[in-house]
N, C-alpha and C positions, 0 to 999 in steps of 0.2 A: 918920376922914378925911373931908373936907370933900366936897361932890357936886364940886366944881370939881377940888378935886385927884384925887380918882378919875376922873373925864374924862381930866384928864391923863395920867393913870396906864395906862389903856386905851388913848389913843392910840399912846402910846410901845409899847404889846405890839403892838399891829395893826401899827406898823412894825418889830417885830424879829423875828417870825415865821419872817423866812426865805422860801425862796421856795415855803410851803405860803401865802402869802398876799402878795403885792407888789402886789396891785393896793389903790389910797388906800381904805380905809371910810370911807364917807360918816357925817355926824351923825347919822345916824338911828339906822345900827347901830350907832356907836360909844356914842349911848346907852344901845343896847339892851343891849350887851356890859356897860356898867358894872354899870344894875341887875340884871342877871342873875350875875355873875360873884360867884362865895365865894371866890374865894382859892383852891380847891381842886378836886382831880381828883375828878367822881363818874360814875355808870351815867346819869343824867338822866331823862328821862321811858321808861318802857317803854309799848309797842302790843301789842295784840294782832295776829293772824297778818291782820284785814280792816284795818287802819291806823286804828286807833278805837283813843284812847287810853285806859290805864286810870289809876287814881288813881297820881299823879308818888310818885316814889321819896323826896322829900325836902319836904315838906309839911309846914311849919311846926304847932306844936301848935295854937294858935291857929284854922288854918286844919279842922282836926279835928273843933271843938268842935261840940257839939250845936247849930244852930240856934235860933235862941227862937222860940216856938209866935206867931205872929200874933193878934192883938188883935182885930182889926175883918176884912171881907170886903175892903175895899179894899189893908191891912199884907199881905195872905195873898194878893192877885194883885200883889203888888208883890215880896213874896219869890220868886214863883213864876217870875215875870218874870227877875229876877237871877241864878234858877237855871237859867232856860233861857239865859240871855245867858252864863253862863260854861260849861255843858254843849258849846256850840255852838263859842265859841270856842278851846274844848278842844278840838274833832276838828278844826277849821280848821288849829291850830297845830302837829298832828300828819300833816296832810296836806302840808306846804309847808316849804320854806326861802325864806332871802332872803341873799342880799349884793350887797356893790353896789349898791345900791337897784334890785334885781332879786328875782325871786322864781321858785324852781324848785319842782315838784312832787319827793317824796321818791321818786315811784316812777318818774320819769324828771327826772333831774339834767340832762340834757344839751339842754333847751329853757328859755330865757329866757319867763319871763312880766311882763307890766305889771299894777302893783297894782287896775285895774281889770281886769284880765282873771281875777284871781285871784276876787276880789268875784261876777263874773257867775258863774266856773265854782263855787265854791263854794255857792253859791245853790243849784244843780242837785244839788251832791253831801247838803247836807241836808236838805234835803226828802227824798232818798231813804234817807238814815241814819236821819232822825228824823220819821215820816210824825205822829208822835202830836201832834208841836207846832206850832201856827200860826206860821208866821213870818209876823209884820206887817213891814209896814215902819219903824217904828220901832224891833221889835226886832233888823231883819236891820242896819238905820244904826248900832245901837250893834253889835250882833255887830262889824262890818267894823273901826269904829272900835276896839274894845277889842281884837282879835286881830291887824290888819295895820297902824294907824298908830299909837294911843297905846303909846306906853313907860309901863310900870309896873313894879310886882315880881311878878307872876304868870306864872311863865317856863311854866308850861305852859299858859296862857291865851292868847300873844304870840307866832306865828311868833318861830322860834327864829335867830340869822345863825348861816349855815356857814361853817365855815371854808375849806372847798373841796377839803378832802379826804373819802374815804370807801376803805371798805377791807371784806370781809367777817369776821366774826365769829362762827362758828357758836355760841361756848360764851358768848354773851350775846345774850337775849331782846332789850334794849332796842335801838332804832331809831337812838338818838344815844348818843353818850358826849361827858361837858363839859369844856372845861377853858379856865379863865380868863373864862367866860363866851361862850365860841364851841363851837357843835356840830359835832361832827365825826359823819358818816352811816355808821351799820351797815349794807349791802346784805342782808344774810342775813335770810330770813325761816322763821320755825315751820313747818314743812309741815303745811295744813290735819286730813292724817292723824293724827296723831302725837295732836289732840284729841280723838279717838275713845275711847271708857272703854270698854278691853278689856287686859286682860294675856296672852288666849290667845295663843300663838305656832302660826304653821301657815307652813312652807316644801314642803311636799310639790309642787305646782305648779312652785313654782322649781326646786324638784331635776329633777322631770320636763324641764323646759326644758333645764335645764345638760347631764341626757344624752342628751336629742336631738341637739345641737348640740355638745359637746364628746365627741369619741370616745373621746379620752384622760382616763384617771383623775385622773390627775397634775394634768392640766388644769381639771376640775372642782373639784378641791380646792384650787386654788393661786389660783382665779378666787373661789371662796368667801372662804378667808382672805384677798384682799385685800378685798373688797366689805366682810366682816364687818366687819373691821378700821377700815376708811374710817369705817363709820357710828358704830362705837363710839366713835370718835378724829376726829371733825368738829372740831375746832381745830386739828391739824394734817394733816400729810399725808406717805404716801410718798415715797421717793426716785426711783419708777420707778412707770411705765405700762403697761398692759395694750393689745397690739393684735393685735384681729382678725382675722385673714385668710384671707379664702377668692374662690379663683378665678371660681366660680358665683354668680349673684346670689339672693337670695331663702332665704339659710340663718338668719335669726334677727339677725344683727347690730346692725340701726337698734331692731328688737322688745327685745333684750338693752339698747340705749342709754337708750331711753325708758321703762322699767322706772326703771332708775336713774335719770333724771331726777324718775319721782315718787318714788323712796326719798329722794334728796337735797332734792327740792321744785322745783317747775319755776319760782317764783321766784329758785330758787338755783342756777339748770341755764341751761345754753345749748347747742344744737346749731350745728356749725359745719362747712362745706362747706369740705375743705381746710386749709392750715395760713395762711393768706396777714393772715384778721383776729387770729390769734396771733400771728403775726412782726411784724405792723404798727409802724408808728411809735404809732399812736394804737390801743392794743390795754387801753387801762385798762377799758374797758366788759368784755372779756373777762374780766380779771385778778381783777375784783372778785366771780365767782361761785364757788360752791366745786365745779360738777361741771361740766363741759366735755364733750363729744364729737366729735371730728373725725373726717368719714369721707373717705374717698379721699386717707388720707395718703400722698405722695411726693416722700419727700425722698432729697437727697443730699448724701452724706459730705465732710464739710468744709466747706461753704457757712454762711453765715452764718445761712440760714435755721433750718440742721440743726441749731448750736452754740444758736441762741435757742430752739428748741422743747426742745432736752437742757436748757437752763439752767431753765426752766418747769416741768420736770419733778421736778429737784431741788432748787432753789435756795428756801428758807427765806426769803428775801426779796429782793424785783425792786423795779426801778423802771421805773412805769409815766407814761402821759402821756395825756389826753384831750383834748380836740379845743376847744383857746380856754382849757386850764390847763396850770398848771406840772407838770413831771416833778415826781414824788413815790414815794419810796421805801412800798412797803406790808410787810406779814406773807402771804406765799404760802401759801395752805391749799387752793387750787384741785388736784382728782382729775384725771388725763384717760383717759378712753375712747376708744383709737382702733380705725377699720376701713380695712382695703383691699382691694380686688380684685387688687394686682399683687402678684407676690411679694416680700417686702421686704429684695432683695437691697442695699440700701444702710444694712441694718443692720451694722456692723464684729460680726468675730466675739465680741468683747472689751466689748462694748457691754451696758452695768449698768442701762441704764435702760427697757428693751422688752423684756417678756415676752408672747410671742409665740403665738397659739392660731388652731390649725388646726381653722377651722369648716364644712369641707368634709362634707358627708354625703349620704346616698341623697334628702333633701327637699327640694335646692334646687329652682328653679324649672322647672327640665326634666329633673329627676330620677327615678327611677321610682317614690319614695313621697313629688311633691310632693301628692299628695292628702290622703294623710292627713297629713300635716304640715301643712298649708294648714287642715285642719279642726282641730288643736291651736291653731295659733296664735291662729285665730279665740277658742274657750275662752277661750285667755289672756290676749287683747287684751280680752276686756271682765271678767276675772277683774282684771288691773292697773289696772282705770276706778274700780275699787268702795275708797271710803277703808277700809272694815274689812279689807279682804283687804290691802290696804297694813301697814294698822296690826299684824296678826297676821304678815305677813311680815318685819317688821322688828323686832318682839318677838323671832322665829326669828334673827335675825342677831347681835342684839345680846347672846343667850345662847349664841353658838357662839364654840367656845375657839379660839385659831387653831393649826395645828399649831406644834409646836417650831421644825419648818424654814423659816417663814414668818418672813422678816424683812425690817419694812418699811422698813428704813434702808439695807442694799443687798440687791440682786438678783445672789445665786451664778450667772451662767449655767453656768457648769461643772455644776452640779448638778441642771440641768436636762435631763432625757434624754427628752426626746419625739420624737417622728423632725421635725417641723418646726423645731425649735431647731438638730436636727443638721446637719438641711440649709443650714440659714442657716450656721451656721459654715463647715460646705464648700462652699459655693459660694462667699461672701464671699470666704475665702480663695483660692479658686482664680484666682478673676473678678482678683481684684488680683496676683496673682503672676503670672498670664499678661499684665496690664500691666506688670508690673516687668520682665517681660521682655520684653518689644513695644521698651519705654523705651531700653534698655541694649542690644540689638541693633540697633535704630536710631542708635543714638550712634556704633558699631563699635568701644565702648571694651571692654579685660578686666581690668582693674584698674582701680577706683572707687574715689577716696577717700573716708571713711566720711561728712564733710563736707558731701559733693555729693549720697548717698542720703539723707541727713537733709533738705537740702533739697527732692530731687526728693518723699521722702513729703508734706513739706508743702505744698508749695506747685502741684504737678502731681499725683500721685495721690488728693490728701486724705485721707493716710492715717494714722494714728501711729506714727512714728517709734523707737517701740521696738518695732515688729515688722520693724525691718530684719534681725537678726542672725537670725528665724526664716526669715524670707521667704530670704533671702539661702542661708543652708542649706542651706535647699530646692530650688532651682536649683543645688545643688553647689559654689559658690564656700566659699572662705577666708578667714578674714579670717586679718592680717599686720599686725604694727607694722614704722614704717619711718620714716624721716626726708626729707625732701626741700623742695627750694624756698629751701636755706639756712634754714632750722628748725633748732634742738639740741636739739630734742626729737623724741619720735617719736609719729607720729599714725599714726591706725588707715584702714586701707587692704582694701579687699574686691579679691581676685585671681580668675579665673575657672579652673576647675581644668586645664586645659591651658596654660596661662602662665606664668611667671614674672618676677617682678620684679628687676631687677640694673645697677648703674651706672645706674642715673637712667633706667631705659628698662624697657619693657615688652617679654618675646621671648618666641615661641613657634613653632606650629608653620608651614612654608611660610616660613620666613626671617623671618618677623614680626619687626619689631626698631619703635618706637616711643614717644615719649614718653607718661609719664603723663598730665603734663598741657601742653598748649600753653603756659600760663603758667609752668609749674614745670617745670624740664629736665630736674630732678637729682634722683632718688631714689637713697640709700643702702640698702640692704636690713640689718636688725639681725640 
């Protein structure tokens, strides 16, 4: 194919993309796209965990070959020369995107820069990469020129164009993935630990932790097998969340967070106040890391916020949206850790996605053994700072079996018996059926048809509507099929047990006599 027709050929993908790209690519990129583009899907360039690239995954044989030995003292600063001008613009091209005729840093996407701005700040970042080699000025003129303006075929030599999406990836090292000649951005990065050369395994510390702070057995082992689990299975993720709760402050919680944050990598962590920049409209900054923490969660039942954090939790794939780009569907691998100090009565009893741990103990902060728990923590907080004690903690993880009962696709609450689980159930339910009945005694109806309770769950208690026939029970009512309204069929009708339904009316005790409903006169009883 001709360079003209493959131009061609490029334009026409940059506009059928969809809307992972609707904004026009300028010539620049669209040249860039061409000479870079094979036809085919690959890994691209891989980085190491400092964004210093290492030799590109797909390197011509050519490009391999042994150097020829230099001739003269001048052939041997001139090779030398060429090899620092493509060493250099090798970490340039590993440090930066471009589209638009824009160019973002890979480690913050969401600031526009100018290709002179890129030039001055790069300037700064080599010198400190590469202290060994002089940059002149005529090697930094050509550096700039061979890595941020000429188009050639040295795609890892050449600021790469994004396509403008990115997504995290734990089970691939490289930084980009290609396709068509447009890069799309890996977020996830190697945790610096992890290149530590140790296979010893040491969780003892942890354990210590987990039983200060978890009282329950159950609980320690059920918080292990998910953690385990997570680290082994970093490509994907659970159906359900783990949270926190304890009334007093200072019991381990934010300490338990940020633990995790170095096991997962704190390139690949975020702490977050609340649930407000996950529910967001522009929450893709969030979306794109694989371990989260939200502390002081409080939510409530049926709101939309509650339905987006439940969907986050298990949903396999979200669409997300950042702040000046198009909605874009990702791959969800994101964990969440949450905490709160209030009780998390607006957990439903039925509710698969919060497993729930009571971190209440004699240590909290006005406790009577905040002392010596205050002098553990200390220990631990700088036993968590050190990469080998990481790197042996997570050796310990990654060889622990998870039990049989531990499954990460749903959460049995039924089979959860800790006294905090139980109490969430019975209060939940209490807290709501003393609404159902606040609801229905205010109305001064005693027969509901089943219709009107489906609605009231949904839309006034935010509740699920197949706990009406328990809730309902439970307050003593009946349900009755019955006909009315001119219906030839019979629909389902909740009676109050001192009532009766007959001739289109409701009667009971004190002469009660009554329509069912204002709109419907005529019930038949079956």
């Amino acid at each position: 194919m001709s360079k003209k027709n493959r131009s061609r050929s490029a334009r026409r993908r940059s506009r059928n993309r969809g809307n992972q790209n609707t904004a026009v690519m300028r010539a620049t990129d669209v040249a860039a796209v061409v000479e870079h583009s094979t036809g085919t899907e690959d890994t691209g360039v891989a980085l190491t965990a400092n964004d210093s690239p290492i030799e590109p995954m797909d390197r011509s044989a050519s490009d391999q070959t042994e150097p020829q030995k230099p001739e003269t003292g001048e052939d041997q600063e001139k090779q030398e020369h060429e090899q620092n001008k493509e060493e250099l613009s090798r970490f340039i091209a590993g440090q930066y995107l471009r589209r638009d005729g824009k160019f973002y840093r890979v480690k913050n996407t969401g600031v526009a820069m100018a290709a002179t701005d890129v030039k001055r700040a790069s300037l700064h970042q080599v010198k400190a990469a590469f202290p060994s080699i002089e940059i002149t000025d005529q090697l930094w003129s050509e550096v700039c020129q061979h890595a941020i303006n000429d188009t050639h075929t040295d795609r890892d030599q050449s600021i790469p164009v994004w396509d403008g999406t990115q997504s995290c990836k734990p089970d691939n090292e490289a930084h980009l993935t290609w396709d068509e000649g447009l890069a799309s951005l890996n977020t996830w990065r190697k945790p610096t630990y992890r290149d530590v050369d140790s296979d010893e395994a040491d969780g003892a510390l942890f354990e210590d932790l987990l039983h200060r702070i978890f009282s329950e057995p159950d609980d320690r082992a059920a918080f292990k097998d998910w953690l385990a689990w997570n680290l082994q299975n970093e490509g994907d993720k659970p159906t359900w969340s783990v949270l926190l709760y304890s009334q007093s402050k200072g019991t381990g919680k934010t300490t338990l967070g940020r633990l995790l944050s170095h096991l997962f990598g704190p390139e690949n962590s975020m702490p977050l106040n609340g649930v407000s920049k996950l529910t967001g409209r522009f929450n893709k900054t969030v979306m794109v890391r694989k371990f989260v923490t939200c502390e002081e969660v409080k939510l409530k039942p049926g709101t939309d916020a509650g339905n987006k954090v439940k969907a986050l939790i298990s949903e396999k794939e979200i669409a997300v949206e950042g702040k000046g780009t198009n909605t874009e569907n990702i791959e969800n691998v994101c964990v969440f850790l949450m905490t709160t100090n209030h009780f998390p009565h607006w957990i439903e009893p039925d509710d698969r996605r919060f497993y729930v741990i009571d971190v209440n103990h004699s240590g909290h902060a006005s406790g009577p053994d905040h002392e010596s728990f205050q002098d553990f923590m200390k220990v631990f907080y700088d036993y968590m700072e050190r990469p080998e004690n990481l790197k042996k903690l997570h050796n310990y993880l990654l060889a622990h079996q998870p039990s049989n009962s531990f499954n990460p696709r749903a959460l049995n609450v039924a089979a959860v018996d800790t006294p905090i689980m139980r109490r969430i159930t019975q209060a939940s339910g209490e807290v709501l059926q003393q609404q159902l009945k606040e609801t229905i005694d205010a109305g001064g109806r005693f027969a509901v048809p089943q219709g009107d309770l489906i609605k009231l769950f949904s839309d006034r208690l935010k509740a699920n509507p197949n706990r009406i026939g328990h809730m309902m029970n439970e307050l003593g009512w009946r349900p009755e099929r019955a006909k009315w309204g001119g219906k030839d069929y019979a629909r389902a009708v909740w009676v109050h047990p001192d009532y009766q339904v007959a001739q289109g009316r409701v009667t009971g005790p004190d002469g009660y006599d009554e329509p069912v409903s204002q709109l419907e006169e005529e019930l038949e009883l079956l």
